[in-house]
C-alpha positions, 0 to 999 in steps of 0.5 A, a space after each residue: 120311843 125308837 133308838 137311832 141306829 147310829 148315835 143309839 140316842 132315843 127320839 120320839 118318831 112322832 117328832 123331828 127326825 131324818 128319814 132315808 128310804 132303805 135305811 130307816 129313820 135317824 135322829 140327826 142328819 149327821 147320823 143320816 150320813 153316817 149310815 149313808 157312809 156306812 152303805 156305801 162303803 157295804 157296797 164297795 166291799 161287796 163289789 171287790 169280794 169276788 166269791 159275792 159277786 160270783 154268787 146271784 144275790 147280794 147277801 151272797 148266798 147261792 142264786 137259783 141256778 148255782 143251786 140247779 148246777 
């Protein structure tokens, strides 16, 4: 069995479930979109926080040629 990353509800994986590339597999569609939701709303937060988008990567931390300098 593997828990929903949402809902935390255990579902067979072998059974109905939603699958989003990147994200992983949900019991529902509607946790689907949550996660969905969730991502992008990651993504506005990174996109506004100025001291991530200085940096070369996404997680922030120090792209090879901050290291270099």
């Amino acid at each position: 069995m593997v828990t929903c990353a949402i809902c935390e509800k255990p579902f067979d994986e072998r059974a109905y479930q939603v699958v989003v590339v990147g994200l992983g597999s949900f019991d529902s569609i509607a946790c689907a979109e949550a996660a969905l939701r969730a991502k992008a709303r990651e993504r506005r937060k990174l996109a506004r926080d100025p001291a991530r988008v200085s940096s070369g990567t996404p997680d922030g931390e120090p792209s090879r040629m901050d290291r270099l300098n």
